[in-house]
C-alpha positions as CSV (number, residue, x, y, z in Angstrom):
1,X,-99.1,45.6,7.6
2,X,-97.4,42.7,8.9
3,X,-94.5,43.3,7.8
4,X,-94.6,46.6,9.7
5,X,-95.7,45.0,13.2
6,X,-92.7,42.0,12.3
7,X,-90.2,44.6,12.1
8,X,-91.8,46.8,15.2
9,X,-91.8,43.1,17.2
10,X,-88.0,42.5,16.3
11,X,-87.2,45.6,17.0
12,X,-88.7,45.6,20.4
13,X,-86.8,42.1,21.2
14,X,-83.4,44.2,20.2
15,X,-84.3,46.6,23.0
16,X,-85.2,44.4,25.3
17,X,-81.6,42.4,24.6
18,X,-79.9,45.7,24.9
19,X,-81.1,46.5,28.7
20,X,-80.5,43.0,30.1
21,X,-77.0,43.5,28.7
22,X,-76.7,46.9,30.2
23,X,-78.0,45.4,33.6
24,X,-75.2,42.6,32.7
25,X,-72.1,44.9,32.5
26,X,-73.6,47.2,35.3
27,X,-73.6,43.8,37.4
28,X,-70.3,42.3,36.6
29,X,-68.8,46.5,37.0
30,X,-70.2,46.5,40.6
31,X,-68.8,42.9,40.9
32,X,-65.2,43.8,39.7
33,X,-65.1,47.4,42.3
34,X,-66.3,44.6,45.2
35,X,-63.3,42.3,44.1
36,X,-61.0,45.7,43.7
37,X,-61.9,46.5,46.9
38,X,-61.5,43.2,48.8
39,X,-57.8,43.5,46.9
40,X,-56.9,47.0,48.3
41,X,-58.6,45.5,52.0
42,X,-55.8,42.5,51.9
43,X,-53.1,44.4,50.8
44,X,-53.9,46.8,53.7
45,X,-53.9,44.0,56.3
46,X,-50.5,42.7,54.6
47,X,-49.0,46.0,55.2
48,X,-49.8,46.0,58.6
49,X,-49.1,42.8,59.5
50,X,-45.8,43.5,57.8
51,X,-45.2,46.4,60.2
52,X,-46.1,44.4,63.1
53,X,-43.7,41.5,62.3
54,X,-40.7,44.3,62.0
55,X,-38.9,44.6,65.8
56,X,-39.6,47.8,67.5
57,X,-36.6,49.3,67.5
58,X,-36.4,48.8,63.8
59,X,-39.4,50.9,63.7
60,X,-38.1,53.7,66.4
61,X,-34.8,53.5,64.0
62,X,-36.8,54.3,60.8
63,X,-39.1,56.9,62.4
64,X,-35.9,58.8,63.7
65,X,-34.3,58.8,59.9
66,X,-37.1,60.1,59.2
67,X,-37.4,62.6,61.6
68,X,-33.4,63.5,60.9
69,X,-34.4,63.4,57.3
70,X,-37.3,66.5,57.5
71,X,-34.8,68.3,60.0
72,X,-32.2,68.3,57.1
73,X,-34.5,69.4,55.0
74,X,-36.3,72.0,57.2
75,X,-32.4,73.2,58.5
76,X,-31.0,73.3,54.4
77,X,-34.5,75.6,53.6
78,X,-33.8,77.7,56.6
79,X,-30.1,78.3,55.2
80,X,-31.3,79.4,51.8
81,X,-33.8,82.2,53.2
82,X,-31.3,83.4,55.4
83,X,-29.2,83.7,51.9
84,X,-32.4,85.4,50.4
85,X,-32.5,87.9,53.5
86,X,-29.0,88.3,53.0
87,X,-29.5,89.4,49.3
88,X,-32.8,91.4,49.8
89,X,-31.2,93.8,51.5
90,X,-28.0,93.9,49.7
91,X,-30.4,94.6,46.9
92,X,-32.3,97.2,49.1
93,X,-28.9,98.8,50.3
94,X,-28.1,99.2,46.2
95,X,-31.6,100.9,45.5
96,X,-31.0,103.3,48.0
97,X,-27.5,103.9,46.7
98,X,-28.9,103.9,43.4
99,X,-31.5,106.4,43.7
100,X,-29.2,108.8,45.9
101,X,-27.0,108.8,43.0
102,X,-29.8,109.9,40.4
103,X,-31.2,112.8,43.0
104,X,-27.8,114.2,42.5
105,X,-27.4,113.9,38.7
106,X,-31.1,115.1,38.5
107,X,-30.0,118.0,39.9
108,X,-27.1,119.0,38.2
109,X,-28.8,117.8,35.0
110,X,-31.8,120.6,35.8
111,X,-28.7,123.2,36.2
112,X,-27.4,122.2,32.8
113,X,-30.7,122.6,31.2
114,X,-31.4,126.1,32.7
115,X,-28.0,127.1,31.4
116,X,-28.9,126.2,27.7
117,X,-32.0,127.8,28.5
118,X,-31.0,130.9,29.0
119,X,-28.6,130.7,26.2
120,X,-32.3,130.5,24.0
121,X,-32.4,128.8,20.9
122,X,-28.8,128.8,20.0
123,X,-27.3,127.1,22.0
124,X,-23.4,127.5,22.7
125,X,-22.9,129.1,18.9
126,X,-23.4,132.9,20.8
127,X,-20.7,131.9,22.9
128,X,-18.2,131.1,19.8
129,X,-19.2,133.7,18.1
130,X,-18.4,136.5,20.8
131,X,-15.3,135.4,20.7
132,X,-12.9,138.5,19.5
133,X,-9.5,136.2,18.2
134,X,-9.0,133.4,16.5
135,X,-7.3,132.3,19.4
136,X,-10.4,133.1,21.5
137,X,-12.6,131.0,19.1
138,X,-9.9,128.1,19.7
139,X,-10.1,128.5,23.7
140,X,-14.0,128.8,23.7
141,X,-14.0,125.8,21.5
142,X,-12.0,123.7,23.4
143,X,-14.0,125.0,26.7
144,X,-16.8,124.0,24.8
145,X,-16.0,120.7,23.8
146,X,-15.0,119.8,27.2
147,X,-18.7,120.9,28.3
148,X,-20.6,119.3,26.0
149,X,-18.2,116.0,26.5
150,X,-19.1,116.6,30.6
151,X,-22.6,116.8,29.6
152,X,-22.8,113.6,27.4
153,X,-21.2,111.8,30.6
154,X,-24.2,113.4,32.8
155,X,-26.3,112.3,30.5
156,X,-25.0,108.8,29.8
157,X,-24.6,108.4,33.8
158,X,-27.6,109.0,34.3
159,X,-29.6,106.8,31.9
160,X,-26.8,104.1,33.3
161,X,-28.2,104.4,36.5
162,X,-31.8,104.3,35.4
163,X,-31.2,101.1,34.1
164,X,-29.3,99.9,37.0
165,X,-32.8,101.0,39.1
166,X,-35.2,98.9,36.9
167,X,-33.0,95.7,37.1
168,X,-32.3,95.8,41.0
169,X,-35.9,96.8,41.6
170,X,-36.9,93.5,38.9
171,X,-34.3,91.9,41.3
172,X,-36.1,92.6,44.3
173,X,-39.4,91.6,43.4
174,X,-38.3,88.0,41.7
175,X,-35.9,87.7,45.2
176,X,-39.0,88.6,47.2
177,X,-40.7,86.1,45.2
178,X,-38.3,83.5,46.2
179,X,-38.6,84.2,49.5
180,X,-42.3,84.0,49.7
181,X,-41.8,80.6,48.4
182,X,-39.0,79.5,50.8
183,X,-41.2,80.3,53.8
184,X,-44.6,78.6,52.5
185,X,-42.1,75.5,52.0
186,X,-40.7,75.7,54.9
187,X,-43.8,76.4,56.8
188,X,-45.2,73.3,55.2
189,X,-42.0,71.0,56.2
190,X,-42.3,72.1,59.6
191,X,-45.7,70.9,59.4
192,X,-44.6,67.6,58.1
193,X,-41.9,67.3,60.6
194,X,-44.2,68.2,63.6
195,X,-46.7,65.4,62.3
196,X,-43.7,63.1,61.7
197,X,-43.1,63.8,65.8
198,X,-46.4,63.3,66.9
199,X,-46.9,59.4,65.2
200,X,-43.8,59.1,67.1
201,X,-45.0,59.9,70.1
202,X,-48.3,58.2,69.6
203,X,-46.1,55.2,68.6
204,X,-43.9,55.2,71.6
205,X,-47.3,56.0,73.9
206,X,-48.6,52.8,72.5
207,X,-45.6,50.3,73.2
208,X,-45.1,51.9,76.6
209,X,-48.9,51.3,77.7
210,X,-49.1,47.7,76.1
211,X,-47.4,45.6,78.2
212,X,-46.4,42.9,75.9
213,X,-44.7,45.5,73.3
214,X,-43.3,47.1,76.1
215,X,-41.5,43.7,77.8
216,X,-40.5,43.2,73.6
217,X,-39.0,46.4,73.5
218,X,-36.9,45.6,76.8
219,X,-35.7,42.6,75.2
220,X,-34.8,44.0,72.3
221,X,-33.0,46.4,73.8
222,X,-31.0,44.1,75.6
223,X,-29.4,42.7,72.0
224,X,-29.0,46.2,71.5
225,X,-26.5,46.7,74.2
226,X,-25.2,42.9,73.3
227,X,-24.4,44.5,69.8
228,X,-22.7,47.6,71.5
229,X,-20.8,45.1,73.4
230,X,-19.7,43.8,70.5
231,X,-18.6,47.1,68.8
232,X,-16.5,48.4,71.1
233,X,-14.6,44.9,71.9
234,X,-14.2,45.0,67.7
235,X,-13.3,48.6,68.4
236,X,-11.0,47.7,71.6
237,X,-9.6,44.9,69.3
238,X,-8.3,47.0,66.3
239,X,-7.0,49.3,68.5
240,X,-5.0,46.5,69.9
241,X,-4.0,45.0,66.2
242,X,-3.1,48.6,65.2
243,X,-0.4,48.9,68.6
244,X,1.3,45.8,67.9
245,X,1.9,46.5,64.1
246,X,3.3,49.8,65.7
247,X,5.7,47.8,67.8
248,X,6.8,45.4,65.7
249,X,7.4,48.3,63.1
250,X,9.1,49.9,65.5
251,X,11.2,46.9,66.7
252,X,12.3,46.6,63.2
253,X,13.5,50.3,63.1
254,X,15.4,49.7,66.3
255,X,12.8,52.5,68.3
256,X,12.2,52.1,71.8
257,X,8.6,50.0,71.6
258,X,5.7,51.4,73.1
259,X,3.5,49.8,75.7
260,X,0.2,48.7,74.7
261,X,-2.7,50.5,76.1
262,X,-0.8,53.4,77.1
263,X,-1.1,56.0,74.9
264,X,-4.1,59.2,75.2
265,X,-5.4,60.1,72.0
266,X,-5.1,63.5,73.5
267,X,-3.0,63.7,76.3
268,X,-4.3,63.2,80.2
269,X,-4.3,60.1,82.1
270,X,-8.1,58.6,82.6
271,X,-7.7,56.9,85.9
272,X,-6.7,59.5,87.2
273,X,-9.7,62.0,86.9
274,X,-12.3,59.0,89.0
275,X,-14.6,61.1,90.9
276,X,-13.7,64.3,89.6
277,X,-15.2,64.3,85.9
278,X,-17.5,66.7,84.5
279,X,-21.1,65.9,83.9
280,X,-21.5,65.5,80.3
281,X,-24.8,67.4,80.4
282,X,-26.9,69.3,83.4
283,X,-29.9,67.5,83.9
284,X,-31.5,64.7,86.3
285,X,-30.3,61.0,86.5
286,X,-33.5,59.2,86.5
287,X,-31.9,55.7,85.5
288,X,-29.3,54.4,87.5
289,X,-26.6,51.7,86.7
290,X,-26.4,47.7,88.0
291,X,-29.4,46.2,89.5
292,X,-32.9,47.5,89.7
293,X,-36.5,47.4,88.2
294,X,-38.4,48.7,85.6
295,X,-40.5,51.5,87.2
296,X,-43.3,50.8,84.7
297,X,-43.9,47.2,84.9
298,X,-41.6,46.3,88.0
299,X,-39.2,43.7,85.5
300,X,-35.9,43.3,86.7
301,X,-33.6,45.4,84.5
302,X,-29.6,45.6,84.9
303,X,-28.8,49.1,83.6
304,X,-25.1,49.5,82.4
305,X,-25.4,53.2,82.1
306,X,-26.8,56.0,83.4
307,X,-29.7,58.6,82.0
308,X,-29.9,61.9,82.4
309,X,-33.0,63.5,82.1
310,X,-32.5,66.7,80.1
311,X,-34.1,69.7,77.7
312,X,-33.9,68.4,74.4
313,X,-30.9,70.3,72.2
314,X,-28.6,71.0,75.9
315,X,-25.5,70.3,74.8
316,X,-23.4,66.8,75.4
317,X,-19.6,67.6,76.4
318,X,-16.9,65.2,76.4
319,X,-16.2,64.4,79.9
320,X,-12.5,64.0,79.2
321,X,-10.1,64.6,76.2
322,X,-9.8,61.8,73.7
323,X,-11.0,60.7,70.1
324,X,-14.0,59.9,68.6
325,X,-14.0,56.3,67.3
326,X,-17.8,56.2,66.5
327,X,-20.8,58.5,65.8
328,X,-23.6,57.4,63.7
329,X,-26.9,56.0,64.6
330,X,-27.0,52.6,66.3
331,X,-30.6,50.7,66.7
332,X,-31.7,50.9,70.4
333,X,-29.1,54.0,71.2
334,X,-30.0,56.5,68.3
335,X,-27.5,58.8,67.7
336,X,-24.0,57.2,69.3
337,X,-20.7,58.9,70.2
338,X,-18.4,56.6,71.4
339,X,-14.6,58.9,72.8
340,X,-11.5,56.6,73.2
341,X,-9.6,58.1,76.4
342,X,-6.8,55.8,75.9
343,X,-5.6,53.1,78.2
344,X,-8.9,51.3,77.0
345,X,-11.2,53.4,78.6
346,X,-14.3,54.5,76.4
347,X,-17.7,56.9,77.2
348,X,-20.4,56.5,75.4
349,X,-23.3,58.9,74.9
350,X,-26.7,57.9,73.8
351,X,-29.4,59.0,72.2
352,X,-28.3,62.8,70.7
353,X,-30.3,64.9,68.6
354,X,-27.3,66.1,66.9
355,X,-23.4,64.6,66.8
356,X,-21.2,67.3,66.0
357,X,-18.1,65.7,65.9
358,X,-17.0,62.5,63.1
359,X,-14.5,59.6,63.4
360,X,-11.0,60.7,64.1
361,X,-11.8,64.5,65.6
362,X,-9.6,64.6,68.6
363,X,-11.9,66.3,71.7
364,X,-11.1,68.2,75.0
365,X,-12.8,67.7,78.1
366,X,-15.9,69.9,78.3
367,X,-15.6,70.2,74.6
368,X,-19.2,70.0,73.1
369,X,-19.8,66.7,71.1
370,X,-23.9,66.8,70.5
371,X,-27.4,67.6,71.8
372,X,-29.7,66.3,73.6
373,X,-32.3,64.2,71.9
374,X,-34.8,61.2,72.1
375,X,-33.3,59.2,69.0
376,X,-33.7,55.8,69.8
377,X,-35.1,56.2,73.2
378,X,-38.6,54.9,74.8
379,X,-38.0,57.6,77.9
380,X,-38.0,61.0,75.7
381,X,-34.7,63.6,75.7
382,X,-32.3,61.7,77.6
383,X,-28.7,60.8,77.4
384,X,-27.4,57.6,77.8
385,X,-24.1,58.0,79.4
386,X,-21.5,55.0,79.9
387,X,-17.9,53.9,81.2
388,X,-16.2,51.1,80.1
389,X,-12.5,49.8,80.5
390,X,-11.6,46.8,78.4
391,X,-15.2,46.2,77.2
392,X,-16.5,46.2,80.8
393,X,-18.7,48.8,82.5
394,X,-18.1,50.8,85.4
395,X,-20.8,52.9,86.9
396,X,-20.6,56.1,86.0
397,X,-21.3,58.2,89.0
398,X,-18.3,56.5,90.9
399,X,-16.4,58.5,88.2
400,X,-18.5,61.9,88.4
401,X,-17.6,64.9,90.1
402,X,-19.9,65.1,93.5
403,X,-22.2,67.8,92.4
């Protein structure tokens, strides 16, 4: 008996071991998803302190890859159902073809089989039999052959076709398929785009209403024009190299030399066309170059452009012919054209939804260039628009046709 209630007392101790190490690992669990947590909560604040300590424009500039990114995407998707239209109805237009072809075999085929019909069980043997010469027998025979060789071709045609019908209709379906697929992707990326858009727009809402991000912004953009400074000098500069090697080349070859600065890229003489170029889009100037003030927070800005106001995708034309010695993205201008006019005069257009043109195209005046976007801009679809000769600005509306 007390052996029984030693063992029942030991085992009761076991127990009671086993739930206080339960409650143990259940403690030091809850302790280790508090800790997980509080790791998660600082990475969090790391990342976003991270993002705040990037420049603004660096943000703008990743936010409009982006964007350009899921408009590649959404514009390559669109491309392939357009294909898969394209093939649905080729594949339609061969059904129909197809099935047009078998209503008229089906036909003749129903002909051929009343004709043995009527023959009855025979078949063609009371026609070779009737005959009354050997050389009757041949000439029914050989009429024969060539009937039943006409009607193995029917026959063969026909199934042909069949199996023509099953595979474009098997076609169909897996192309419709497709299809169906393409559209719920793209329907999907255009959702992603469009949500992509609007935490721009909420961004951009946010620097222009804080003052202090908004000021930063300013002064970021002003290195940005420092660096575009800087580009087309470097641009103006090679330019320059690239003429003297020509004459001194030329010098050796005993050629006449030619001037610097004096050729076009594409005929026309620059100077000559102040006050009677073409706008480079149809909208509203609502910036206006030298002097002024920020409308928003009354700081004293010195713009060395113009902006147009415009619909987003209007198209950008060259204002004169010349060449295109930059178009890529450039921080602070988004999407950058830059036209050499020769006789170092450059425009420059700002802030494109598309370029259309790459280094080296040659361009007319009025020739189309871009589209209007809002790639790099705090203002919305606008185009920056600027002259420059040797490096330095001129206004641009000194230069524009009087509308």
């Amino acid at each position: 008996m007390r052996a029984w209630v030693g063992a029942f007392g030991l085992l009761v101790v076991m127990c009671l071991c086993l739930v206080v190490r339960a409650e143990e690992i259940q403690d030091k669990t809850k302790e280790l998803t508090t800790i997980k947590k509080e790791i998660e909560e600082k990475r969090r604040k790391i990342k976003e302190a991270s993002k705040e300590e990037k420049s603004i424009l660096t943000q703008i500039s990743e936010m409009d890859k982006k964007l350009a990114g899921k408009e590649k995407e959404l514009f390559s998707i669109g491309r392939e159902i357009e294909t898969t239209d394209t093939d649905i109805e080729r594949i339609e237009s061969g059904i129909t073809d197809v099935k047009g072809r078998l209503a008229l075999k089906r036909k003749e085929i129903e002909k051929r089989l009343v004709a043995l019909y009527k023959l009855g069980g025979s078949g063609y043997l009371p026609v070779l039999f009737s005959a009354t010469s050997s050389e009757d027998i041949k000439r029914r025979g050989k009429y024969l052959s060539a009937v039943i060789h006409s009607d193995r071709v029917l026959f063969s045609s026909f199934a042909a076709d069949l199996d023509d019908l099953e595979r474009s209709v098997s076609d169909l379906k897996s192309t419709r398929s497709t299809l169906a697929l393409l559209k719920e992707t793209a329907d999907k990326k255009t959702g992603d785009l469009l949500r992509e858009k609007d935490r721009r727009s909420t961004y951009l809402t946010g620097i222009r209403e804080k003052k202090s991000s908004y000021e930063q912004a300013l002064l970021e953009l002003e290195t940005a024009e420092r660096k575009l400074s800087s580009l087309i000098d470097k641009l103006l500069k090679e330019k320059e190299e690239k003429e003297r090697a020509a004459r001194e080349q030329a010098k050796k070859e005993n050629k006449t030399p030619a001037k610097g600065h004096t050729s076009t890229p594409s005929g026309g003489n620059f100077v000559g066309l102040k006050g009677k170029l073409p706008y480079p889009t149809s909208g509203t100037i609502i910036t206006k170059y030298g002097k002024g003030k920020d409308p928003k927070y009354d700081n004293p800005v010195y713009n060395k452009g113009i902006e147009i106001k415009a619909p987003e995708g209007s198209p950008i034309t060259s204002v004169a012919d010349g060449e295109v010695v930059y178009s890529d993205y450039f921080a602070g201008y988004g999407n950058l054209v830059i036209i050499d006019h020769g006789d170092s005069y450059y425009t420059v257009y700002a802030h494109a939804r598309n370029l259309l043109k790459k280094v080296g195209d040659k361009v007319k005046a009025r020739e189309k260039i871009g589209t209007v976007g809002d790639t790099g801009s705090l203002k919305g679809p606008t185009l920056y628009f600027e002259i420059r000769h040797h490096g330095n600005t001129a206004d641009p509306e000194l230069w524009l046709a009087a509308k």
